[in-house]
C-alpha positions as CSV (number, residue, x, y, z in Angstrom):
1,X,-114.3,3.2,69.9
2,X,-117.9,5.0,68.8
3,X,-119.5,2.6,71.1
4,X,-117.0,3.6,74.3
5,X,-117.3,7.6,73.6
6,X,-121.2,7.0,73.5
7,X,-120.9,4.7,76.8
8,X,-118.7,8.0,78.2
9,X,-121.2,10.6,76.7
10,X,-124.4,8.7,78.0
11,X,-122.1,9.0,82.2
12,X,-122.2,13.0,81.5
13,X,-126.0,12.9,80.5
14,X,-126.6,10.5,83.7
15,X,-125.0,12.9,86.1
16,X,-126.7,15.7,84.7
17,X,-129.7,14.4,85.6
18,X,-129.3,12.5,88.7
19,X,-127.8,16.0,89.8
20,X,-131.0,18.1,88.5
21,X,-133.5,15.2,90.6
22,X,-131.3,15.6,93.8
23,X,-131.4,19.7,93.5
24,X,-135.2,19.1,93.4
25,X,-135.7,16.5,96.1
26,X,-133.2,18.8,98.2
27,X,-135.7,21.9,97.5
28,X,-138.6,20.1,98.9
29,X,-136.4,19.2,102.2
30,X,-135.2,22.6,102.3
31,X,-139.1,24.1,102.4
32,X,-140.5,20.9,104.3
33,X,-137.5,21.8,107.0
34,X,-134.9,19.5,106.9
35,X,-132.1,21.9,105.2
36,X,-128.9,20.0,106.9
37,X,-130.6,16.5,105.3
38,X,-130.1,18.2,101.6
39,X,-127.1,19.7,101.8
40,X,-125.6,16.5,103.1
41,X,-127.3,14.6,100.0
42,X,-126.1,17.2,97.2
43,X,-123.0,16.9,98.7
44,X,-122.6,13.0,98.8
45,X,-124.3,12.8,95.3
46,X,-122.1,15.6,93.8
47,X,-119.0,13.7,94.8
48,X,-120.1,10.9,93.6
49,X,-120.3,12.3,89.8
50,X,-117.7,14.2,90.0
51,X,-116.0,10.8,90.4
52,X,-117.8,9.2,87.6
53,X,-117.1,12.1,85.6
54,X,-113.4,12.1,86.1
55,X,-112.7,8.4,85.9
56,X,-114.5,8.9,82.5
57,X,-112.4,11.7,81.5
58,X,-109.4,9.5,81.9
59,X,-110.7,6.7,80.6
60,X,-111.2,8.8,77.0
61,X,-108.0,10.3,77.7
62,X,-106.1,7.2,77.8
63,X,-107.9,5.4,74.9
64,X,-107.3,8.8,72.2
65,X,-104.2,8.5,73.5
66,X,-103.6,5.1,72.2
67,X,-105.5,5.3,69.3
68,X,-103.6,8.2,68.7
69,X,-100.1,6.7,69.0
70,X,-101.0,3.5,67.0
71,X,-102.5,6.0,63.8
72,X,-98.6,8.1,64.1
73,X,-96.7,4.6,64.5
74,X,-98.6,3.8,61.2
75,X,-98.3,7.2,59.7
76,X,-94.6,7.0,60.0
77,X,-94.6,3.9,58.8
78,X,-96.5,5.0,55.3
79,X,-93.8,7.7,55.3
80,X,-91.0,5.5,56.0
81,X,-91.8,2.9,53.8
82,X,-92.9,5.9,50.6
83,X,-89.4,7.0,51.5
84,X,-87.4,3.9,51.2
85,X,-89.5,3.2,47.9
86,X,-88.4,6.5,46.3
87,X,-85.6,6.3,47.4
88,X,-85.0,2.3,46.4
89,X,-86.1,3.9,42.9
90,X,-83.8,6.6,42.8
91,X,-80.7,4.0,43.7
92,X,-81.9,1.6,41.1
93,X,-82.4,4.5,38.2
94,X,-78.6,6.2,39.2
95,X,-77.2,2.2,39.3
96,X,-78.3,1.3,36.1
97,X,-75.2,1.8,33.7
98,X,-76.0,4.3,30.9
99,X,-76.7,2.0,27.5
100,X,-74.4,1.9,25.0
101,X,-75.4,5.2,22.3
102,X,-78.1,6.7,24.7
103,X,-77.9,10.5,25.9
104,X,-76.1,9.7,29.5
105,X,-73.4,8.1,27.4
106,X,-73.3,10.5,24.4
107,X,-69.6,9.9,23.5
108,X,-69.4,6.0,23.1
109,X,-71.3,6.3,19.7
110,X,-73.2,8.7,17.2
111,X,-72.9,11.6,15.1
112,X,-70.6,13.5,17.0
113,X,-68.8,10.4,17.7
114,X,-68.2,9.9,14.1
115,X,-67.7,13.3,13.5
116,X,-64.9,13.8,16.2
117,X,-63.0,11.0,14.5
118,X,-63.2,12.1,11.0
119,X,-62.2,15.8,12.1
120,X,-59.3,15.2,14.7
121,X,-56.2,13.4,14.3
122,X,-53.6,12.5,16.8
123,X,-50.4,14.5,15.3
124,X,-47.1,11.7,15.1
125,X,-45.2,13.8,17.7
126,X,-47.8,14.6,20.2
127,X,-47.9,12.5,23.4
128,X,-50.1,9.7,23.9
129,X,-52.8,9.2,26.8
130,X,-52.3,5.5,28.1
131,X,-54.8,4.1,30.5
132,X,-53.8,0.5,31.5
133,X,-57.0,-1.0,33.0
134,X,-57.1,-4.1,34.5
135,X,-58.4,-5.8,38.2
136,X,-56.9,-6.8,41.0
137,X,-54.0,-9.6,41.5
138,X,-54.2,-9.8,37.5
139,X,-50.0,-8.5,37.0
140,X,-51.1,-4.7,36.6
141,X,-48.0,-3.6,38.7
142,X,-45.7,-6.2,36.5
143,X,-46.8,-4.7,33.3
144,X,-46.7,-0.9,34.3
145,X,-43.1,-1.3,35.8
146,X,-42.0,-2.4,32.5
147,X,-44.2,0.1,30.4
148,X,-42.9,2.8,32.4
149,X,-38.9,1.9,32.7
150,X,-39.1,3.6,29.0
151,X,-37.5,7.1,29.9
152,X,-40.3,8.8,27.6
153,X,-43.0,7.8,29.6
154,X,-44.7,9.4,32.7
155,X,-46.8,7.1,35.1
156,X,-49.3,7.2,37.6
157,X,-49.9,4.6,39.5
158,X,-53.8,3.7,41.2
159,X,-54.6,7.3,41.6
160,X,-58.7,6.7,42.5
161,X,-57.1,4.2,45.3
162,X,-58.0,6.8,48.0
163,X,-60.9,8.6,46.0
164,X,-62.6,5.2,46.2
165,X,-62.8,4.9,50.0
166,X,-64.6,8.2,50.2
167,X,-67.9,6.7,49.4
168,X,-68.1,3.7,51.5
169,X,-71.4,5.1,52.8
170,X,-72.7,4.8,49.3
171,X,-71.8,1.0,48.7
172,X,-73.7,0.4,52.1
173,X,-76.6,2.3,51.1
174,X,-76.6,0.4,47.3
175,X,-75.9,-2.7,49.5
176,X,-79.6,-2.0,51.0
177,X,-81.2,-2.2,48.2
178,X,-79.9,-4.3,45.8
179,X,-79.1,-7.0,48.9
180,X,-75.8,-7.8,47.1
181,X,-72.1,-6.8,47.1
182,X,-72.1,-3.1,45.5
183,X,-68.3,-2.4,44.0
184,X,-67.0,1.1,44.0
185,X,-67.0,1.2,39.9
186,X,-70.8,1.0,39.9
187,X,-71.5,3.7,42.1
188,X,-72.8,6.8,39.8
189,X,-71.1,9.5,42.0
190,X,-67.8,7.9,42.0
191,X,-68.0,7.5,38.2
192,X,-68.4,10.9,38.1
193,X,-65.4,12.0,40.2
194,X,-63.0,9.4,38.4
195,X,-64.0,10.6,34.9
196,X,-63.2,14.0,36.3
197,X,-59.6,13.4,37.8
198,X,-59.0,11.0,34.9
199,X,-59.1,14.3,32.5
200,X,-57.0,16.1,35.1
201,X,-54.6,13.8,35.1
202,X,-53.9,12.7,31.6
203,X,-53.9,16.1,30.4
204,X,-51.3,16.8,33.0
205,X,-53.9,19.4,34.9
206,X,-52.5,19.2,38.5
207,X,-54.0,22.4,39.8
208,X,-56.0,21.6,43.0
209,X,-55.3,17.4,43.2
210,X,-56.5,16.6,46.7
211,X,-54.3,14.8,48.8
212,X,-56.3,12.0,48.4
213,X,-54.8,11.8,45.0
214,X,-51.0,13.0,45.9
215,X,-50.4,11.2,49.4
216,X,-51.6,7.7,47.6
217,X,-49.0,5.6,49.1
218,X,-49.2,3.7,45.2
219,X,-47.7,7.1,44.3
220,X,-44.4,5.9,45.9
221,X,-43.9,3.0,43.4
222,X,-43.9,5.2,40.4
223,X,-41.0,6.9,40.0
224,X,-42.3,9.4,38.2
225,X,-44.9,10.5,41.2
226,X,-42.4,9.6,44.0
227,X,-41.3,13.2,44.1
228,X,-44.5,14.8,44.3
229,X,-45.7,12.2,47.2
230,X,-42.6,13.2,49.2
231,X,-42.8,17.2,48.2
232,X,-46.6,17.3,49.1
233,X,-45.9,15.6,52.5
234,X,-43.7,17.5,53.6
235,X,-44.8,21.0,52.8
236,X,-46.4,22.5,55.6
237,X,-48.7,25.3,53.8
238,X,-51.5,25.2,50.9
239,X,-48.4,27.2,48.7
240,X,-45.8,25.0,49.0
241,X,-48.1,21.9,48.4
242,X,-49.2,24.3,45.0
243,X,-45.8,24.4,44.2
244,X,-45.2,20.8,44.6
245,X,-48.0,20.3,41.6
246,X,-46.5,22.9,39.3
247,X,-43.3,21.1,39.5
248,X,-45.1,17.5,38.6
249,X,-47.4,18.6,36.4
250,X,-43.7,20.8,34.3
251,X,-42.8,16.8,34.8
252,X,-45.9,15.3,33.2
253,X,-46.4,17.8,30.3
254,X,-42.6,17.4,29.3
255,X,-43.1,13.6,28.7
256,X,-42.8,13.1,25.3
257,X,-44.6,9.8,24.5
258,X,-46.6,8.4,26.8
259,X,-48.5,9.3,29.9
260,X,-50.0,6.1,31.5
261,X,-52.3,5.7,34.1
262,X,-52.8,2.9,35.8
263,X,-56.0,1.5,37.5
264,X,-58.1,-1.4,39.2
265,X,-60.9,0.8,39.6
266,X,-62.4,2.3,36.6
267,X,-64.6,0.6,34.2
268,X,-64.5,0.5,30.3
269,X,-67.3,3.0,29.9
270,X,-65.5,5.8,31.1
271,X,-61.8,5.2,29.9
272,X,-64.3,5.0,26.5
273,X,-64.9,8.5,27.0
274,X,-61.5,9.3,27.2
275,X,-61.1,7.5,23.8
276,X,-63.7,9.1,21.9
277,X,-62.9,12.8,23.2
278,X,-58.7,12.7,22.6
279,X,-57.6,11.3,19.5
280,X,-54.2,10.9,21.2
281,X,-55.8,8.2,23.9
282,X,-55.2,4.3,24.0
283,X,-56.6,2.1,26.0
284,X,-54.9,-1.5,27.0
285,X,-57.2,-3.4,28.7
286,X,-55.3,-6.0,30.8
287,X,-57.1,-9.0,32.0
288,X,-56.3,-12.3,33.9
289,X,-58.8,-15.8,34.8
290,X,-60.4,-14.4,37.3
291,X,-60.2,-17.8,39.3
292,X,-56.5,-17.4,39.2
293,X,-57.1,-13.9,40.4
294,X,-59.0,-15.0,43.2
295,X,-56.4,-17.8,44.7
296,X,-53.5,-14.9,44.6
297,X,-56.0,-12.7,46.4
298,X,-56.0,-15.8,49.1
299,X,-52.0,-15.1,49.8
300,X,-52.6,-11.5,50.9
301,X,-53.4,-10.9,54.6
302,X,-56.9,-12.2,55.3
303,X,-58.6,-8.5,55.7
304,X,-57.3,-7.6,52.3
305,X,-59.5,-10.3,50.2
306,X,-63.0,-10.9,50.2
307,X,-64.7,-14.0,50.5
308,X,-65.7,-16.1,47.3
309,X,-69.2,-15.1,47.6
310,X,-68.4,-11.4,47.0
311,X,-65.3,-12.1,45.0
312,X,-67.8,-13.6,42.3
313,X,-70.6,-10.9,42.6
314,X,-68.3,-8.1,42.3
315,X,-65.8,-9.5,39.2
316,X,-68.8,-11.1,37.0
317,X,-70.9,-8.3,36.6
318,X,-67.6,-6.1,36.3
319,X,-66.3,-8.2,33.6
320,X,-69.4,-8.6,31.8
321,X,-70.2,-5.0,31.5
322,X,-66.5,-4.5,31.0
323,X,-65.8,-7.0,28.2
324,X,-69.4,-5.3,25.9
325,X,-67.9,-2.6,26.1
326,X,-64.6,-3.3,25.0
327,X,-66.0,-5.5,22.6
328,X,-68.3,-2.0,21.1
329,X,-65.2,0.1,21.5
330,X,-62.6,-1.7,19.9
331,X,-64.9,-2.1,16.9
332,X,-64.7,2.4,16.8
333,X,-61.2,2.6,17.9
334,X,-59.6,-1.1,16.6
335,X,-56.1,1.0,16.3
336,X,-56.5,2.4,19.9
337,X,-57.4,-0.3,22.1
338,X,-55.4,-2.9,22.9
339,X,-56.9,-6.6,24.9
340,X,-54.3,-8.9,26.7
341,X,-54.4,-11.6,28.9
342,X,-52.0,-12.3,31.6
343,X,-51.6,-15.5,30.9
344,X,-49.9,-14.3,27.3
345,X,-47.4,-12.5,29.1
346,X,-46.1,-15.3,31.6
347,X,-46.2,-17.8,28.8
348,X,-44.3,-15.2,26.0
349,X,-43.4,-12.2,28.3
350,X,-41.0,-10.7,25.5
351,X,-43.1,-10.8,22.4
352,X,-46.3,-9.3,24.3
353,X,-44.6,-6.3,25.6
354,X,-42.6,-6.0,22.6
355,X,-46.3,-5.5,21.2
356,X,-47.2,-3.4,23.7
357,X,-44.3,-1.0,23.2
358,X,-45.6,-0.9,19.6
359,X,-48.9,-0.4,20.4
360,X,-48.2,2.9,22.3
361,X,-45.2,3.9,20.1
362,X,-42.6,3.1,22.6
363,X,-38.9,2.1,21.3
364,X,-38.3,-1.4,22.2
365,X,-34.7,-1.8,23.5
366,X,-32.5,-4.8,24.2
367,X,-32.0,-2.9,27.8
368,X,-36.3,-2.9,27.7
369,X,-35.5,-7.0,26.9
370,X,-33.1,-7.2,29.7
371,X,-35.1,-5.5,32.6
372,X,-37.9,-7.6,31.7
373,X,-35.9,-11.3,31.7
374,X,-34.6,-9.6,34.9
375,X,-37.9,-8.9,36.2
376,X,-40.0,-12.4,35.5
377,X,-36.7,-14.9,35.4
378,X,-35.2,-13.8,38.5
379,X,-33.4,-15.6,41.4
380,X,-35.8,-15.8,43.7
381,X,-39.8,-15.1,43.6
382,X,-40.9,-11.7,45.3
383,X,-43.5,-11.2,47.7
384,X,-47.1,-10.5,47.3
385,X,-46.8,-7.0,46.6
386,X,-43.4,-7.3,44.6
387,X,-43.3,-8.1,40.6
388,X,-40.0,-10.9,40.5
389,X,-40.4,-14.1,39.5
390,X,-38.5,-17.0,39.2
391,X,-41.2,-18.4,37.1
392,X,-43.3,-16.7,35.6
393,X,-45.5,-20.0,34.0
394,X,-46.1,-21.5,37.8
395,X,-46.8,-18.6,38.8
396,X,-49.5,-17.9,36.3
397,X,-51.5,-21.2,36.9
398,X,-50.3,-21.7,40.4
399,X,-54.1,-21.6,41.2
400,X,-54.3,-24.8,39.3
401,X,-52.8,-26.8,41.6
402,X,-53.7,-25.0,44.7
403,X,-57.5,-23.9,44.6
404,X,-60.0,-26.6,45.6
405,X,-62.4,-27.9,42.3
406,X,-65.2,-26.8,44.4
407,X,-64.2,-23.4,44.1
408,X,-63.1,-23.4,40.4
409,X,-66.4,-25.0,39.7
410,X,-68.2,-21.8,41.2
411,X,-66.6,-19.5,39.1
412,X,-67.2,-22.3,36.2
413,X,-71.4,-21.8,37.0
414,X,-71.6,-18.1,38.2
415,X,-69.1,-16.9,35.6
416,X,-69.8,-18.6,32.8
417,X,-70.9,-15.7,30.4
418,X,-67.8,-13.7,31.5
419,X,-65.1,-16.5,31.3
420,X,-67.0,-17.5,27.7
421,X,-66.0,-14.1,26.7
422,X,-62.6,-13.7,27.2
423,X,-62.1,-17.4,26.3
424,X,-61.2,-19.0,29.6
425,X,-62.6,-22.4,29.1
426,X,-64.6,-24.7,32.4
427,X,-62.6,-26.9,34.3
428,X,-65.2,-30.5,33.8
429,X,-63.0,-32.7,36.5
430,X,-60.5,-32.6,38.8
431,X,-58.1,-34.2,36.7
432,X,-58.5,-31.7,34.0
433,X,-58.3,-28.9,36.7
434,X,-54.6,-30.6,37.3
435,X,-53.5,-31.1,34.3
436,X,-52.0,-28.2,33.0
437,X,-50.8,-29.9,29.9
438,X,-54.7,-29.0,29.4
439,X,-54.4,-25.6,28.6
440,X,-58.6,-23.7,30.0
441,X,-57.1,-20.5,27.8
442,X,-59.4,-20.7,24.3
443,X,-59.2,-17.8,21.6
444,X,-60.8,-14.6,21.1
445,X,-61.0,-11.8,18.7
446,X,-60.7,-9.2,21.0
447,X,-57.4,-10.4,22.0
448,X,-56.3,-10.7,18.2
């Protein structure tokens, strides 16, 4: 590049010159005579470096021009690439879950932790704050129908369903970075906005609910939101909708046990925080193999289910994470949190929510008895969204028999630390895969 500009330069000094030595030989012509001779040769030679000059001028034109471009193409690059990196550090600092005791997560252990336990006490007649929390296709709809038959109990049913769809752009962004499957409970911002409509909600706080909350079509199989679904759709101003959550919330604040909320999409750490603030709050934290979960994800329609790959990215680190924390909380709050596995209910369906009824301080009734042999021993099985069985044991380990050993094995290797700590045991062969005589269901304390 210096040696081109001094190559261009060195054109400038030539014309120069060659034009001072024609003005001098035209001089002499002009004296000795021959005037039209020198103007014709000043002419010709001014042309001809104005020529050189100009094809010079382009020439370092053009060649800035692309030296120019390629020093911007690499500035933005710099730029883009700084930006990415902060920004790859920001996702990764507001990913990473809070640990266990540390400022971000003040309420999970401490002083004021201990001091909030010693100094408040859930009075016997006061309701209680139930947050079932469980996964998908592991019999949360089963277990919440027969929790909330009980006439003392108000329900909501999946009420971050639609909150969760809001930040899809998010999960892509995560996605970016992290080059894996991002679920929606490890997404700071939606953490925050569930741990805020959780309060709302179990404190029976309906002022302002979005319709994202209130037109959840999982509102409809509660009966204790189906009102407030139909009332909000049908109202056609902001007033009547604010009238349709006055009458609710009346509804939910008049419940004189238990006000459960039901959930796939909230993670320990913040139904933890519930805990630790309300003395009046219990957790049951439902769980199912999450190999059997994934073969009864397989029967819904095909754009309702991930693929294995994802299926296992998103459920082990979910269940790890989950499971510490349960494990950390229930040694706090042994008397409020309550671990059971699925396969507990299908095998002794009346005894477990006979506990459960206990648990929350729920009568258990021999109509409670008779809506649940109704429920898991009827006629005929239900469809995939529908909670009757015929049999509620084949129906539990159906996955057995069904899901290929390649596939169990996968879960065997890339879960292994999860399925170790809720006690669901490997599958080493086929045959032992088959052979449900064989039971893969080992015990835990948690579950005790």
């Amino acid at each position: 590049m210096v040696s081109l500009a001094g190559d261009i330069l060195q054109t400038f000094d030539d014309c120069s010159a060659l034009r001072r030595s024609i003005w001098l030989q035209s001089t002499t012509l002009e004296n000795s005579g021959h005037k039209h001779q020198a103007v014709t040769d000043m002419r010709t030679h001014r042309q001809v470096c104005l020529y050189w000059t100009a094809l010079s001028s382009a020439a370092v034109l053009i060649v800035f021009c692309l030296l120019g471009r390629r020093d911007v193409k690499k500035l933005h690059n710099d730029q883009t690439h700084k930006t990415f990196e902060r920004k790859n550090c920001y996702v990764q600092q507001r990913l990473q879950p809070p640990k266990i005791g540390s400022k971000a997560s003040p309420s999970l252990s401490g002083k004021d932790a201990g001091r909030s336990r010693k100094s408040s006490e859930c009075k016997p007649d006061s309701p209680r704050s139930v947050i079932l929390l469980t996964y998908a296709r592991s019999g949360s709809s089963l277990t919440s129908d027969i929790i909330s038959v009980h006439p003392d109990v108000f329900a909501y049913y999946e009420p971050f369903h639609d909150l969760a769809k809001k930040f899809s752009s998010q999960r892509k962004l995560y996605r970016k970075v992290f080059h894996r499957y991002i679920y929606v409970t490890e997404i700071p911002e939606y953490r925050a906005a569930a741990t805020r409509l959780l309060g709302k909600l179990v404190t029976c706080n309906y002022t302002g609910l979005s319709r994202n909350v209130t037109l959840n079509l999982h509102g409809c199989r509660s009966e204790s939101t189906t009102e407030l679904y139909r009332c909000v759709a049908e109202s056609k101003n902001r007033t009547a909708e604010q009238n349709c959550l006055m009458e609710a919330q009346k509804k939910c604040e008049n419940t004189r046990r238990v006000r459960l909320v039901k959930t796939i999409r909230l993670p320990v750490k913040i139904a933890a925080t519930l805990v630790e603030k309300d003395p009046c709050s219990q957790l049951i934290y439902l769980v199912r193999d999450p190999r059997g979960s994934y073969y009864s994800k397989t029967k819904l329609p095909r754009d309702m289910w991930p693929d294995l790959e994802i299926d296992i990215q998103s459920s082990c680190s979910n269940l790890n994470e989950d499971v510490d924390a349960l494990i950390q909380l229930k040694a706090s709050y042994p008397e409020r949190i309550l671990a059971v596995r699925y396969e507990t209910i299908a095998e002794q369906p009346v005894a477990t929510f006979r506990r459960i009824y206990n648990f929350t301080g729920l009568e258990f009734t021999e109509a409670i008895a008779e809506f649940i042999y109704g429920k898991m021993f009827s006629k005929k099985d239900g469809g995939a969204f529908e909670t009757y069985r015929s049999d509620p044991f084949e129906a539990c380990y159906r996955w057995r028999r069904k899901i290929s050993f390649k596939k169990s094995s996968t879960y065997d290797i890339r879960c292994r630390e999860a399925l170790s700590k809720l006690g669901y045991l490997p599958a080493g062969t086929l045959k032992d895969l088959r052979n449900l005589t064989r039971p893969l269901v080992a015990h835990r304390n948690i579950f005790s």
